[in-house]
TORKOL-496799 format. One record per residue (C-alpha): residue number from 1; residue in one letter; chain; z negated, x, y. Coordinates in steps of 0.1 Angstrom, whole numbers, plus 2048, in hexadecimal, padded with zeros to 3 digits. Each point is the difference from the previous one (the first is absolute). Layout:
ROTOR  marmi  dokol  kolfi   c3   c1   c2
ROTOR    NUM      A      A    Z    X    Y
...
***
This chain:
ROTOR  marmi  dokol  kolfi   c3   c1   c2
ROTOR      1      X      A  ECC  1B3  8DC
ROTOR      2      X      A  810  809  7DB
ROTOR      3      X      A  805  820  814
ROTOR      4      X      A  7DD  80B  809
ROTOR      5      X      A  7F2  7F5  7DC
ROTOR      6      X      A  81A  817  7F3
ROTOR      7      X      A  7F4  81C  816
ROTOR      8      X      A  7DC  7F1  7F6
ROTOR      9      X      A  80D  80B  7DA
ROTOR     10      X      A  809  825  807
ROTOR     11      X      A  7E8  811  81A
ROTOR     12      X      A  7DC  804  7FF
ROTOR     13      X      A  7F2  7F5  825
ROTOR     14      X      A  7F0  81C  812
ROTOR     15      X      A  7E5  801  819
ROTOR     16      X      A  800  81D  814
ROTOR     17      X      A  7E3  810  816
ROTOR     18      X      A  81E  810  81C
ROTOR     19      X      A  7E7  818  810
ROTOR     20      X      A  806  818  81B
ROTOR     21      X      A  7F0  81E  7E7
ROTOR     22      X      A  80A  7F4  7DF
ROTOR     23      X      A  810  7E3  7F1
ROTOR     24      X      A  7F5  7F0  7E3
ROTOR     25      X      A  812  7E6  7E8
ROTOR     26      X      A  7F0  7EB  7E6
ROTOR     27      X      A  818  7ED  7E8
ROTOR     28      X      A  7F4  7DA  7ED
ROTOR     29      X      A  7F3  80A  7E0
ROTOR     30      X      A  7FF  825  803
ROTOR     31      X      A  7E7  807  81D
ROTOR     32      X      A  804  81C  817
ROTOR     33      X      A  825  811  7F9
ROTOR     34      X      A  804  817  81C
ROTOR     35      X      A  7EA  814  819
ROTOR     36      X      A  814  819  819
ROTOR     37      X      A  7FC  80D  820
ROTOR     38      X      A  819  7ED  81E
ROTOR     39      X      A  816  81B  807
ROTOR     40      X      A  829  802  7FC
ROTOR     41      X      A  810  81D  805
ROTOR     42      X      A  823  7FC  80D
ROTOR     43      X      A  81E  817  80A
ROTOR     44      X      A  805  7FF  824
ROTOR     45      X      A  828  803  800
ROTOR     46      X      A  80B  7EA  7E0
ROTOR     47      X      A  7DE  7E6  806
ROTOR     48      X      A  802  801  7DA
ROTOR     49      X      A  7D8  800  7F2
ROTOR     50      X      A  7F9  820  7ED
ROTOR     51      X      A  7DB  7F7  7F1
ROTOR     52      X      A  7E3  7E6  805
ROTOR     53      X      A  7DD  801  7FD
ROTOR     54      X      A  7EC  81A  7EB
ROTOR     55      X      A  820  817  805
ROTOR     56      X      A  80A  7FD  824
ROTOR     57      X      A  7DB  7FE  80A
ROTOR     58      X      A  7FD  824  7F2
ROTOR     59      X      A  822  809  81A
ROTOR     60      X      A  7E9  7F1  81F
ROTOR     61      X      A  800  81D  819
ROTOR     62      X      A  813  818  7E8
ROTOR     63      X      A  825  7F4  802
ROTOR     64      X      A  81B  812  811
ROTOR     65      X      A  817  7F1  81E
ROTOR     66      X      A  817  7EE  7EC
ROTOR     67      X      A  7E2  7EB  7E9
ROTOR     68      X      A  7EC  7ED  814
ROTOR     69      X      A  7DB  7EF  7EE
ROTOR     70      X      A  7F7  7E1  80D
ROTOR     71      X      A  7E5  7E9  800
ROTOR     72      X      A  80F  7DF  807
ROTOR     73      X      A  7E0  7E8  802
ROTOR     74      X      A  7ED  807  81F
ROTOR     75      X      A  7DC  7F3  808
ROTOR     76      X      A  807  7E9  7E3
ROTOR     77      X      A  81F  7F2  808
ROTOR     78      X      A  826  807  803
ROTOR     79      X      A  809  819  81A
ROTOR     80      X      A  824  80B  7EB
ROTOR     81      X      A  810  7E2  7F9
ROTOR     82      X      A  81A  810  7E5
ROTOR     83      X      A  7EC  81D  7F0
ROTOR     84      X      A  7E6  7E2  7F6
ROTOR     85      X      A  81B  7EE  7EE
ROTOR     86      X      A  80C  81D  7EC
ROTOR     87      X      A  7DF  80A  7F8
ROTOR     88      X      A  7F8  7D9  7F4
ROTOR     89      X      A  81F  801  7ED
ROTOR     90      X      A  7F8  81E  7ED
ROTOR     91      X      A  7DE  7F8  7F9
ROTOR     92      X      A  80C  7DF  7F1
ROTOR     93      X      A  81C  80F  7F0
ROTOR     94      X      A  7E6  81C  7EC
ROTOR     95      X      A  7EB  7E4  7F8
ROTOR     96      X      A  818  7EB  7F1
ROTOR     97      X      A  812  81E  7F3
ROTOR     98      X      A  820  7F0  7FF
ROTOR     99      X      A  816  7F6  81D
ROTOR    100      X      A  80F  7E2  7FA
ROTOR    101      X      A  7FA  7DD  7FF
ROTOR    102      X      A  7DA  809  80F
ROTOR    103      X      A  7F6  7E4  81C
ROTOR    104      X      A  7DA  802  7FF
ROTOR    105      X      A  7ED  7E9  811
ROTOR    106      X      A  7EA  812  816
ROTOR    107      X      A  7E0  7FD  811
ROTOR    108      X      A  7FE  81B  81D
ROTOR    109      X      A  7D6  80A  811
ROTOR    110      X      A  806  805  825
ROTOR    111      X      A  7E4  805  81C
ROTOR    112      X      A  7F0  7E3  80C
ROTOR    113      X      A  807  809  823
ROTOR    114      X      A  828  7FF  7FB
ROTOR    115      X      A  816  7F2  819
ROTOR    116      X      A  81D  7E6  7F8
ROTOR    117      X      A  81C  81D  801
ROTOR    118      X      A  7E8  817  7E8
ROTOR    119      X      A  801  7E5  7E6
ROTOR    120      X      A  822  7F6  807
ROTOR    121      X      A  80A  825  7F7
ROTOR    122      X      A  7EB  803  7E3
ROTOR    123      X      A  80E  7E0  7F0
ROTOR    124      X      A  823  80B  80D
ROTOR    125      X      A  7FD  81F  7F2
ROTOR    126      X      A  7F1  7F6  7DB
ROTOR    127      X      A  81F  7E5  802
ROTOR    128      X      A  819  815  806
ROTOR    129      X      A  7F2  81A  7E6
ROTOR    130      X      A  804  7EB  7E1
ROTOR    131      X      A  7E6  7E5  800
ROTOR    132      X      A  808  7D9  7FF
ROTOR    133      X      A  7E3  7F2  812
ROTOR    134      X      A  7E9  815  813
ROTOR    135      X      A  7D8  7F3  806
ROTOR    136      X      A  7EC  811  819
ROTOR    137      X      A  7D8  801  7FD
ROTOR    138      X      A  7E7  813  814
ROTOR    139      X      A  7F3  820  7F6
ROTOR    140      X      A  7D9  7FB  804
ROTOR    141      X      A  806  7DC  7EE
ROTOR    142      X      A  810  812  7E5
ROTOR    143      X      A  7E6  819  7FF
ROTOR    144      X      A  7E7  7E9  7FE
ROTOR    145      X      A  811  7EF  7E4
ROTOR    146      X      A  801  824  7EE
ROTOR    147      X      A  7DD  80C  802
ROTOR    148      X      A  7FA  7DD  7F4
ROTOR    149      X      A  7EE  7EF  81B
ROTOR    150      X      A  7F9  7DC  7FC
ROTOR    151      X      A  81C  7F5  818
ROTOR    152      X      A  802  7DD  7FB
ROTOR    153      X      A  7DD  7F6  801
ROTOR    154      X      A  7EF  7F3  822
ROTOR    155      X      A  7EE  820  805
ROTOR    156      X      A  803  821  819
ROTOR    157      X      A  810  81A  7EE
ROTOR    158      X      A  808  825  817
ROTOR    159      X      A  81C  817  7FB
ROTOR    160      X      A  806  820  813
ROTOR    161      X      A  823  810  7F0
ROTOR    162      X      A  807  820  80C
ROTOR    163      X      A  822  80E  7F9
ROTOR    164      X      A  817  81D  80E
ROTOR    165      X      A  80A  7ED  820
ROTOR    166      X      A  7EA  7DF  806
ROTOR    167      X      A  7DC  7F7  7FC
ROTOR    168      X      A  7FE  7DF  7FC
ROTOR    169      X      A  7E0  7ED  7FF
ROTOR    170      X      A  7FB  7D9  7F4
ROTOR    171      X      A  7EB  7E5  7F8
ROTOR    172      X      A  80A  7E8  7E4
ROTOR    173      X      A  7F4  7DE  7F8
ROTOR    174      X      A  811  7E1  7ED
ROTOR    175      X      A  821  816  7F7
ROTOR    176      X      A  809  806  823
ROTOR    177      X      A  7F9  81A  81C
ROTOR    178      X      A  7E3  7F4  818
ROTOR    179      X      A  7FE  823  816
ROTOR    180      X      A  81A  81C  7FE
ROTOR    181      X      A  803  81E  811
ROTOR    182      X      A  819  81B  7FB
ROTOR    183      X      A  7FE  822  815
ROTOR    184      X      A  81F  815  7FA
ROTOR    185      X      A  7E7  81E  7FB
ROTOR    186      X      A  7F5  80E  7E1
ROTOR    187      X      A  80E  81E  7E6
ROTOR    188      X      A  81D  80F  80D
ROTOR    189      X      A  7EE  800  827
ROTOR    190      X      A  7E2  818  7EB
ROTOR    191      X      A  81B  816  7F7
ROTOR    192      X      A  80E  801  822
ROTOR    193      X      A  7DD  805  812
ROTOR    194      X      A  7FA  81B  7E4
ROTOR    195      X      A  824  814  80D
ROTOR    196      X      A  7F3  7FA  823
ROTOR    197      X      A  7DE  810  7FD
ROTOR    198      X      A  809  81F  7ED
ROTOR    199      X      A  81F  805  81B
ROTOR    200      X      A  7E2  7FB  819
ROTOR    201      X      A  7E8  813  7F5
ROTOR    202      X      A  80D  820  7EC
ROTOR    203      X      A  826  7FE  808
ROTOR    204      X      A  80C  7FB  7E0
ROTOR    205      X      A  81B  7E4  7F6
ROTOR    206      X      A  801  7F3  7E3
ROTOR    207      X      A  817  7E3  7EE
ROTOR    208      X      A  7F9  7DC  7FD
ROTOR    209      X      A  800  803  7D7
ROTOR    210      X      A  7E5  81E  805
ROTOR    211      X      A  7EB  7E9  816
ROTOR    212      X      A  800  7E6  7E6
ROTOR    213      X      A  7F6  816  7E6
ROTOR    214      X      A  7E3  80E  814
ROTOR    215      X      A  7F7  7DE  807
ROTOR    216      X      A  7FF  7F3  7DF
ROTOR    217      X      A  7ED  81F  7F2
ROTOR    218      X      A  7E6  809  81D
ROTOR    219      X      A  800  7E2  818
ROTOR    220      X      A  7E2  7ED  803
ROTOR    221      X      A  7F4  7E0  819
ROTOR    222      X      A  7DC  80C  7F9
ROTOR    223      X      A  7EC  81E  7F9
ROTOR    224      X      A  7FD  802  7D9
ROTOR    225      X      A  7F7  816  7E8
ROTOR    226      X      A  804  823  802
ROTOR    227      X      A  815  816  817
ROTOR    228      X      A  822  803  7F7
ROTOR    229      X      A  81F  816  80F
ROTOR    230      X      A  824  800  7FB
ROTOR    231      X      A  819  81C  808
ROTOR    232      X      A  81B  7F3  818
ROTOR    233      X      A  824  811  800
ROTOR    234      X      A  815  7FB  821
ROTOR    235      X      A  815  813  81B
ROTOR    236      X      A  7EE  810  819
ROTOR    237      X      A  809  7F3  826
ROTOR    238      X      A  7F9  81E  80F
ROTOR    239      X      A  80A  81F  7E9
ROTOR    240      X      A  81B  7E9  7EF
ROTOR    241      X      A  7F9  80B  7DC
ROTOR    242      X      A  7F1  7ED  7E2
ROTOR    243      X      A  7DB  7FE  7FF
ROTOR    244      X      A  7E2  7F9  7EE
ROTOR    245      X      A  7E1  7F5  804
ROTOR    246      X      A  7E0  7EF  7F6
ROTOR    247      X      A  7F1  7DA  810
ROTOR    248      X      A  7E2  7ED  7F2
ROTOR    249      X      A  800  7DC  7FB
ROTOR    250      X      A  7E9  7FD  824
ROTOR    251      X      A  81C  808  814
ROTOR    252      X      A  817  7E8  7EC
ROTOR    253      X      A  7E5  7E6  802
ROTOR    254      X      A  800  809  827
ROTOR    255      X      A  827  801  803
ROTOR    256      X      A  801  7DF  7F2
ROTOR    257      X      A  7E2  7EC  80F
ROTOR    258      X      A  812  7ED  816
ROTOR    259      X      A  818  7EF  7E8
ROTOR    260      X      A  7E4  7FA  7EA
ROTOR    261      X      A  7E8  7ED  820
ROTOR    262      X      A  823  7E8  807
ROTOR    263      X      A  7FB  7FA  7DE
ROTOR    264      X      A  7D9  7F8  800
ROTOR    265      X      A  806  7EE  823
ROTOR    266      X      A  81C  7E8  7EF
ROTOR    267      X      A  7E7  7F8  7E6
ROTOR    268      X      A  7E7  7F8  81A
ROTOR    269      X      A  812  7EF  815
ROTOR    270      X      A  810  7E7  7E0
ROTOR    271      X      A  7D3  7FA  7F9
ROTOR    272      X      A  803  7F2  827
ROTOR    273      X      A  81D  7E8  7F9
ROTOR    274      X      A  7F0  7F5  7E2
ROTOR    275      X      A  7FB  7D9  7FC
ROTOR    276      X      A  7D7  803  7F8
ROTOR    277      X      A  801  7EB  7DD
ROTOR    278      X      A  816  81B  7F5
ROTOR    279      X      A  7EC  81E  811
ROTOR    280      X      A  7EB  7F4  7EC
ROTOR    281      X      A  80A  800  7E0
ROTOR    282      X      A  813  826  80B
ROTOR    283      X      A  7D7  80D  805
ROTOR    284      X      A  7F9  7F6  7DD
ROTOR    285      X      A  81F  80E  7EC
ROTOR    286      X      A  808  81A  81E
ROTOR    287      X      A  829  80F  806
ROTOR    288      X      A  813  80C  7E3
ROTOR    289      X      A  815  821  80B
ROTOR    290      X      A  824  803  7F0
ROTOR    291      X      A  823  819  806
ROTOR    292      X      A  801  827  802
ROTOR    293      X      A  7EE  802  81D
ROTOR    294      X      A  7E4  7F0  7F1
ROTOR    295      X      A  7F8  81E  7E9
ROTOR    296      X      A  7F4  818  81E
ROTOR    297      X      A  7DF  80C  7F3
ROTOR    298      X      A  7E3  7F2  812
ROTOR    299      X      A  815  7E4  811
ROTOR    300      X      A  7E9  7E7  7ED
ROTOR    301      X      A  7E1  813  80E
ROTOR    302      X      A  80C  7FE  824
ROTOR    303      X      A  808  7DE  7FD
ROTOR    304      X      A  7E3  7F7  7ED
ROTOR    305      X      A  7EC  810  81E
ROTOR    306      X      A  816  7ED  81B
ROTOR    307      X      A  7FD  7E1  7F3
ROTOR    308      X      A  7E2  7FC  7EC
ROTOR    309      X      A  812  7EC  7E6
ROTOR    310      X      A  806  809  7DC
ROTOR    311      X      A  822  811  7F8
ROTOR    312      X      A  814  802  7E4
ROTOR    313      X      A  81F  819  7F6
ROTOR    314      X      A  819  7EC  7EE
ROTOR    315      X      A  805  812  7E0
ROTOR    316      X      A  824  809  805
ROTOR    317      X      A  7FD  801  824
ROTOR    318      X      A  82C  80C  7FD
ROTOR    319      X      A  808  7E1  7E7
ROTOR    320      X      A  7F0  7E8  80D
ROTOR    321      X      A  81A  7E9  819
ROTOR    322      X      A  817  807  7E8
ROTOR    323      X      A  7EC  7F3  7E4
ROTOR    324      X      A  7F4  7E3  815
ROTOR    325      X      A  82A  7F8  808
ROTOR    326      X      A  804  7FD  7D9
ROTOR    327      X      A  7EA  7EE  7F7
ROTOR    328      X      A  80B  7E6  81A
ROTOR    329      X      A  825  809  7F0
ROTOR    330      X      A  7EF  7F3  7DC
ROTOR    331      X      A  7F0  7E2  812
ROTOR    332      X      A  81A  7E4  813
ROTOR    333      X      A  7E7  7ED  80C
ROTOR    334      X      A  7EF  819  811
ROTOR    335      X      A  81D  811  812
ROTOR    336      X      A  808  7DD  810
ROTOR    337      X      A  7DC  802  811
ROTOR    338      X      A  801  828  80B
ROTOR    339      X      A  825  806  808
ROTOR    340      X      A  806  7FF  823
***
């Protein structure tokens, strides 16, 4: 007990956003500390961990045989059990900037559709990297909590937080969860459709990290705006030699549709399951979008359309759960009610 106040004394408790695009850290007191992408690069004979985040993310599809870049979180949870740990260890380590005598207490967001073995490995994982008590809470809770929804009143309050692999969708009421769906479908499957289509249709391949770029500044859920193009560089599947060329946001917007209706259908089907007191309330103040994901242009439009609700982009759709996570972190009482 005289142990953990001591630890209480030296480290600042962190509550970290572990995402499968980028994780995000926000330290008591200081706000948000740390904001890099989930990637590790590693050295495939010695296992020794060369880089991690901003840096290794720029090695993703560029390393030779003997570095391998890695993106450990997949679909929103743990898929390489060791790399996580590192990168967790480093990522407290840079926040902390010191390495000794750090045991954070830490408050970890996970998807709301995570099995007993996901959380076990996330709290195993945070454990073993450092921290001396580890508190799990639901992403779209602690989104909600971040684009500052009014949680703990008796009222319907609508979430949809889009990240790099899950969509999650919730309704909140009374500080808990009364409908949750999460669909392990969102960012990184765009990016995938987007390297499937232009393989498809013009025989070009292109990286993951390209597709995510084209995504992020051409992709659209909706027509909006004027026309815009992009020129896409990529090896040509049937000459073999490096190409370019030039694709509008329509075929983007077409290469992608079919993440985006999941998407819209998940919403949709989360206004079915609604208790009606709480529809309700949810047609007056409508569904509050949050994560990466949630900045597609015109994704608001189209959902707008689908639904016939009002919509609202949080206003730092990328902060957001982990703003919601530290603010529980600053408030006791509340993490006893939302950690799971």
């Amino acid at each position: 007990m005289v142990l953990n106040a001591l630890w209480g004394l030296f480290s600042n408790d962190l509550a970290i956003d572990l995402g499968t695009a980028n994780t995000l850290a926000y330290v008591k007191g200081k706000g948000i500390v740390l904001r890099e992408p989930s990637v590790v690069a590693v050295h495939n004979e010695t296992k020794s961990i060369l880089a991690v985040g901003s840096e290794a993310k720029r090695m993703l599809g560029r390393t030779p045989g003997s570095i391998v870049a890695i993106r450990p979180m997949k679909d929103g949870v743990i898929a390489n059990f060791e790399i996580t740990e590192a990168m967790i260890r480093y990522f407290i380590q840079k926040v902390h900037n010191r390495k000794t005598l750090v045991r954070p207490r830490i408050i970890v967001a996970v998807p709301s559709g995570i099995t007993q073995v996901e959380k076990r490995a996330v709290r195993d994982s945070a454990e073993s990297a450092g921290a001396r008590e580890v508190y799990l809470i639901e992403e779209p809770m602690a989104a909600a909590i971040g684009v500052g929804l009014p949680i703990q009143e008796p009222s319907g309050n609508m979430i949809l937080d889009i990240g790099g692999g899950t969509t999650e969708v919730a309704v909140i009421s009374m500080s808990g969860i009364v409908y949750s769906k999460s669909v392990r479908i969102a960012g990184d499957e765009m990016d995938e459709c987007i390297v499937n289509y232009i393989k498809r249709k013009y025989n070009l391949l292109i990286g993951e990290r390209s597709a995510e770029e084209i995504k992020i500044k051409i992709g659209s859920a909706y027509p909006v705006g004027e026309k815009k193009t992009i020129e896409v560089k990529g090896r040509d599947l049937v000459a073999g030699i490096p190409k370019t060329l030039v694709i509008s946001d329509e075929e983007i917007r077409e290469s992608t549709a079919e993440t985006v209706n999941t998407i819209v259908e998940t919403v949709k089907i989360a206004l079915e399951r609604t208790p009606p007191e709480l529809a309700a309330d949810i047609v007056d103040k409508g569904i509050v979008l949050a994560g990466g994901g949630a900045m597609i242009r015109g994704l608001d439009t189209l959902l707008r359309e689908a639904t016939g609700l009002p919509i609202t982009l949080a206003e730092d759709p990328l902060s957001a759960v982990v703003l919601g996570t530290g603010k529980v972190l600053d408030e006791i009482e509340l993490l006893k009610q939302v950690s799971i």
